[in-house]
N, C-alpha and C positions, 0 to 999 in steps of 0.2 A: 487434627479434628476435621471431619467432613465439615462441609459448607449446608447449613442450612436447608432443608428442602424446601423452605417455602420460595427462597433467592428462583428466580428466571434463569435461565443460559440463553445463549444464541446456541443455534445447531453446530455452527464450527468453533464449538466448547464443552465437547463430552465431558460428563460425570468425571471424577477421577475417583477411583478406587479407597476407598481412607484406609484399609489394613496395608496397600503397598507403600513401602516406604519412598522418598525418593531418591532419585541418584544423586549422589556429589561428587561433584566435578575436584578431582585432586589439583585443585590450581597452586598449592606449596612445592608442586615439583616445576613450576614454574621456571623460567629465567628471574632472577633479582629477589625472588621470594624468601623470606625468612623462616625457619623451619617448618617444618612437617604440614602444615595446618589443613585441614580437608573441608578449609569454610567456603571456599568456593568463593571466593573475592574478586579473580578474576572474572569472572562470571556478571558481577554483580550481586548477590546473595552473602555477600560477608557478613562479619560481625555490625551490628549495629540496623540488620535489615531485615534478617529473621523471623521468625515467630510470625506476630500480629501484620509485619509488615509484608507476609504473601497476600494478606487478605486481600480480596478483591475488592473491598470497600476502601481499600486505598489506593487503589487507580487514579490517578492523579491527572487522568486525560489531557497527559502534556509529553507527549510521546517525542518529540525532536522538534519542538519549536525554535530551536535557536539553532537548528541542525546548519539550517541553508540561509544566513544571516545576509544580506545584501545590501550594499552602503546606498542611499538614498540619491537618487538622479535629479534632475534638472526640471522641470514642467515647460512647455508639454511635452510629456511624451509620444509615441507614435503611436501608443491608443488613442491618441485624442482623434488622428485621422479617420479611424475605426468609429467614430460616434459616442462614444463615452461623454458624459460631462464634466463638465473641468474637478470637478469636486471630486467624481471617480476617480479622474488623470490625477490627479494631486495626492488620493492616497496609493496610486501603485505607482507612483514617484517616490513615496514613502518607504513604497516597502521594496523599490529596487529594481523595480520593473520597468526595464525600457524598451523594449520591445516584442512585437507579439512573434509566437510561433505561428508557422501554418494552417494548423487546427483554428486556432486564434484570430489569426487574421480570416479566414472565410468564416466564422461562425459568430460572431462577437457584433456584426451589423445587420445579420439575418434575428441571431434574439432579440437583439436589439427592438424590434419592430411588433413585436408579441407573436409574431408565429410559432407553430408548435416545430423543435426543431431535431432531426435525426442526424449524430454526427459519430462518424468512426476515423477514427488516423489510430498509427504507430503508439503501440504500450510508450510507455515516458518523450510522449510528445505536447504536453498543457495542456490537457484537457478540462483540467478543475480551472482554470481562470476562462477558460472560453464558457464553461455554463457561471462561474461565480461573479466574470466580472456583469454579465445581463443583471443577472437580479442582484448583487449589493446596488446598480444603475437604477434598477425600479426602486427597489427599495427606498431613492435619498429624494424620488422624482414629485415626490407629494410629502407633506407634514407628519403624515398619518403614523403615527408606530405604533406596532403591532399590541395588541389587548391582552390581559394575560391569561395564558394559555392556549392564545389563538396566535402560533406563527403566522408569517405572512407568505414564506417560502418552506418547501422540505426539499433534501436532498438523500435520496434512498443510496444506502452503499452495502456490499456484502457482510465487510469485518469492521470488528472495532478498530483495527488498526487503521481502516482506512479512515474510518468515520472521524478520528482525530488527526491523521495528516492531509485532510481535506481542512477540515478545522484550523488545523495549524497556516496552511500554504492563503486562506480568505481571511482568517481574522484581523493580522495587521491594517489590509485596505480596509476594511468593513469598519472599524474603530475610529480609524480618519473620517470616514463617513458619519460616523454615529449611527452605526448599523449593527445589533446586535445578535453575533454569530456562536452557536453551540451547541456540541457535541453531543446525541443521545443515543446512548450503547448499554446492553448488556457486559456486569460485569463489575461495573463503577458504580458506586454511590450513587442510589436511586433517588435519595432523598434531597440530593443538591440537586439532580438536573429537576424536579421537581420545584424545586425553589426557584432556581433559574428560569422555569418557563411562566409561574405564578410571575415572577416580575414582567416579564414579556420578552419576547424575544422574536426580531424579524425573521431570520433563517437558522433553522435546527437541518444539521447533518445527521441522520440515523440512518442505524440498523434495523429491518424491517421488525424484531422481533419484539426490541424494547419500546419502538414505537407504536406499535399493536397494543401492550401491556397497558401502558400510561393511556392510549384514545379507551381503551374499554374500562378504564378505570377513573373518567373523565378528567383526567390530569391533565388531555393532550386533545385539544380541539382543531380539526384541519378546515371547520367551516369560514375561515377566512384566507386561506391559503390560493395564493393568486398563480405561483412558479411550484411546478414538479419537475423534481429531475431524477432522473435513473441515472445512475453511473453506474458503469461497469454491469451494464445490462445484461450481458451473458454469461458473467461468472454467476450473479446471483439465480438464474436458468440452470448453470452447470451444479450448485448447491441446494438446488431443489427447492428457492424464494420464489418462486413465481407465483403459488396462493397468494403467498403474504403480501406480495407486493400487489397486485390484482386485489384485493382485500381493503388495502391502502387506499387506491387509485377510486376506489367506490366510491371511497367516503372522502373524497374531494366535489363538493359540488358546486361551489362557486365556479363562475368562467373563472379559468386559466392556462394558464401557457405551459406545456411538456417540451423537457428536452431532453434525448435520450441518448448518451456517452457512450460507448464503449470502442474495444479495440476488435471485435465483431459485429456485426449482426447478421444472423441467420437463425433457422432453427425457431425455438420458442421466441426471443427476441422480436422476429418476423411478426410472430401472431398478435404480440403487445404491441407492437406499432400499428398495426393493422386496427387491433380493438380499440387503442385508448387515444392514439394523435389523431389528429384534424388534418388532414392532407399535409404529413411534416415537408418539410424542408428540408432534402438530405444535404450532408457535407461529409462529403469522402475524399479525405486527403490521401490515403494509398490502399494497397491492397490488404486485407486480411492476412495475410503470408508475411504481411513486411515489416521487418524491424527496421529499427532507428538506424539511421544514415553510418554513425560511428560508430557501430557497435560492431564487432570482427568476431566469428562464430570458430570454434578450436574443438576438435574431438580425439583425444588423448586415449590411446589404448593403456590400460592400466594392469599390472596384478591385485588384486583382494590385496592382500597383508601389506601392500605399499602406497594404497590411494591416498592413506588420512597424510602418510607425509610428501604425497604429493599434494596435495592441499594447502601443508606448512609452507613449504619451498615456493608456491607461487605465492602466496601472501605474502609471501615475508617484504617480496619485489613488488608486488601488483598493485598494493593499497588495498584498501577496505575492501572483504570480499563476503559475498552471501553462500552460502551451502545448501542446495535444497535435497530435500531425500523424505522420501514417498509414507513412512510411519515415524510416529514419536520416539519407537526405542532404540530408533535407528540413527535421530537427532540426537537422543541424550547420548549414545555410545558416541556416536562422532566428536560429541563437543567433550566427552570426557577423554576417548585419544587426545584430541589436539589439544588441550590443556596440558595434557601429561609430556607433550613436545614443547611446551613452554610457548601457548597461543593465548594470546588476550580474546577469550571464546566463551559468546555463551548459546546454550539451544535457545529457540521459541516456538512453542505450540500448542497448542488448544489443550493440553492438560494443567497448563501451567495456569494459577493465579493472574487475575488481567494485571492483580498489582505488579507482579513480577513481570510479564511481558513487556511493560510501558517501562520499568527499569530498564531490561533490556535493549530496548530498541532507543530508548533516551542517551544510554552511553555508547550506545554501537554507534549515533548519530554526533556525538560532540567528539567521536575519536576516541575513546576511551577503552573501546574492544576492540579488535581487531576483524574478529571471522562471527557470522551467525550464522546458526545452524538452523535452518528453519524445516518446517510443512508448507503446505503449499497456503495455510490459515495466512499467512505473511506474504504471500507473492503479491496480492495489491495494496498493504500495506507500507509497503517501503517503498518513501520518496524524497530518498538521497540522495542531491548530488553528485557526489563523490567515490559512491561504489565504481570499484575499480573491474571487478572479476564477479561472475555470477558461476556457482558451480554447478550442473547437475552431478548428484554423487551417482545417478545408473539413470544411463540415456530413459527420457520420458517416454512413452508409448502414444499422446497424443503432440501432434504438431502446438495445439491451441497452448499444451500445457508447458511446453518450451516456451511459447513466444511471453504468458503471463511471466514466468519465473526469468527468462531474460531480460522482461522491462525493468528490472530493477537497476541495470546498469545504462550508460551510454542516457543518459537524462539529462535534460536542459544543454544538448547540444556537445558534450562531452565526450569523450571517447570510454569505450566499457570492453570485455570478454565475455564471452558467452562459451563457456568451457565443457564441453562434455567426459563426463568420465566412463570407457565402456571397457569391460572383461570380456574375455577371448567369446564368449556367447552372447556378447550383444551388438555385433556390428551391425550384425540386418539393420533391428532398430535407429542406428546411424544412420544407415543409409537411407530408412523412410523420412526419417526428418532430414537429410540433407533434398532429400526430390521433395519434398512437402514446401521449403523455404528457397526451392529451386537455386539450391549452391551448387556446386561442381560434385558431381560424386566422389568422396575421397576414404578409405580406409581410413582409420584410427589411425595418432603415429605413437607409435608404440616408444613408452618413456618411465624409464625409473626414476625416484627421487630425488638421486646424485645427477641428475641429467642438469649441467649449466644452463641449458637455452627455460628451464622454470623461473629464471629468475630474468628473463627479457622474453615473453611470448613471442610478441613480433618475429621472433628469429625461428620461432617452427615455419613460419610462413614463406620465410628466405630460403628455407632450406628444405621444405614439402617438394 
């Protein structure tokens, strides 16, 4: 049954079709699987989840909380030199946090101060604690909590995905604090975040769309809103939010302090900082071109009928790895190959139920799948750890869209892949994104399945 037409979307959540049926993933031909079954288990969508439980009113906005679990430190920590209050220091002592990244440490004593602040570093470099720990800091600095329906803080983000793994990565500090942090997206149960906000609530992370809905429906008051943040200011540019967000920005009219994130700015980005901050304060920890320190960039010449098991073969070795590929029916066919190689695999993408996505990416995060097949709806989404291998399945055509879909690996200091897959007609493309991230110009190294070195990358390296 279609969804409701009165129900909202976000724009990166087209309609789906109700006469098409969907695909299922044959995960009974699995390894260890018990007969035939085409419930698509491994997947996440088995028995017991079905039906009622695609519904997007069961989004359970708890996408990989327990993804990146961190045993609790010592006080103080080395925010405390950063300017923090001990009350801050104490909950990201809590929640595992010992010390800051680079973003982090120049931008976290500049908020600090209430200027309005412009800062760009490296996709999976902290940027959610360099704008989160400022304002949970304002937030505990006076008695005052926030009225109901009037936040005290907003945080604009492109996807719901992100909107909950921003949520996830501040909530723990914020709770020590007694600072109350939550998630408002298109997609999930409208009538709890509703509730949620009727109790009150200091900082709400949204999507510009469902935040729009709730202020003209007087659900969602920004006349006490002291902290705006843009995160991931240029993707939302790249997704065509810049109304909405301008729209947003209006109807903040109390003084307050901007701070604006991303792993860009230029382009439209340029023009919001120009219209809406007060002479920011830039912090630019690297180039626009530059990824993370450990992250090792690999461009695999492939055949068609042999990529998906090259895909398998590096997983099986690599650890958690992400799939990105440019249409939906191009995720559902990948994840149905690699299920049928016996891959703990499931798609995500803007056709799916947000109930179903937040399944997804909740087991892909506790280790329970192995490979996700995504759109690019998930490239700032995902902020795991552990991702070992990020795949493009056909080299991207923009540099910007490699470096998004790369940051999913090589995070919080880790080592990651950044693996390109290119057919005999895509090497040019290789070769603009190697002169774009200014690597070495290199050909493809051309590799079938059975190739041993898929199961230790590092050794195409030894041997390029």
């Amino acid at each position: 049954m279609s969804e409701p037409r009165s129900r909202r979307r976000e724009p990166n959540a087209p309609r789906r079709n109700a006469n098409s049926p969907r695909r299922a993933t044959n995960s009974g031909r699995s390894s260890g699987s018990s007969g035939g079954s085409n419930s698509r288990s491994a997947n996440g969508f088995g028995a017991g989840s079905g039906g009622s439980g695609d519904s997007s009113e069961n989004a359970s906005g708890n996408i990989g909380s327990n993804s990146n679990i961190r045993e609790a430190v010592s006080t103080p920590t080395l925010f405390a030199a950063l300017g923090v209050s001990s009350r801050v220091d104490a909950g990201l002592a809590n929640a595992g946090f010992a010390a800051p990244f680079a973003i982090q440490t120049e931008a976290i004593p500049v908020a600090l101060t209430g200027v309005d602040v412009c800062g760009r570093a490296r996709t999976g470099s902290g940027k959610t604690l360099a704008f989160g720990v400022p304002m949970i800091d304002r937030a505990t600095r006076d008695s005052q909590k926030a009225k109901p329906n009037k936040p005290r803080g907003v945080v604009l983000v492109p996807t719901r995905e992100l909107a909950v793994q921003v949520t996830d990565v501040l909530s723990p500090i914020a709770q020590h604090c007694d600072v109350r942090v939550v998630a408002i997206y298109g997609g999930a149960a409208r009538d709890k975040q509703v509730e949620q906000l009727v109790r009150g609530v200091e900082i709400i992370i949204a999507t510009p769309l469902r935040l729009i809905d709730l202020m003209k429906n007087g659900e969602a008051d920004l006349s006490d809103v002291e902290m705006i943040v843009l995160d991931e200011a240029d993707r939302m540019a790249d997704e065509g939010f810049m109304p909405q967000v301008e729209w947003v920005l209006r109807h903040i009219t109390k003084e307050h302090q901007t701070m604006l994130f991303s792993a860009t700015l230029d382009g439209q980005v340029a023009t919001l900082v120009k219209r809406y901050m007060k002479t920011p304060h830039e912090v630019s920890i690297d180039a626009p071109t530059d990824t993370v320190g450990t992250m090792r960039h690999l461009f695999l010449g492939v055949h068609h009928m042999d990529k998906n098991r090259v895909i398998a073969a590096m997983a099986r070795a690599g650890g958690q790895t992400v799939v990105f590929c440019d249409t939906k029916r191009t995720c559902d066919k990948v994840a149905d190959d690699l299920a049928g190689l016996g891959e703990k695999v499931s798609a995500l993408h803007g056709d799916m139920a947000q109930g179903a996505r937040e399944r997804s990416l909740r087991k892909f995060a506790q280790g329970e799948l192995k490979i996700l097949v995504c759109t690019d709806v998930a490239a700032r989404g995902i902020d795991i750890d552990d991702v070992g291998i990020v795949v493009h399945y056909v080299p991207p055509l923009e540099v910007k869209t490699y470096l998004h879909r790369s940051g999913r690996t090589a995070r919080a200091g880790k080592d990651g892949w950044a693996v390109t897959l290119a057919e005999y007609n895509q090497h040019t493309t290789c070769r603009i994104i190697q002169r774009g991230l200014k690597l070495d110009a290199q050909a493809p190294i051309e590799v079938f399945s059975n190739d041993k070195r898929l199961a230790d990358l590092g050794s195409f390296l030894k041997t390029s």
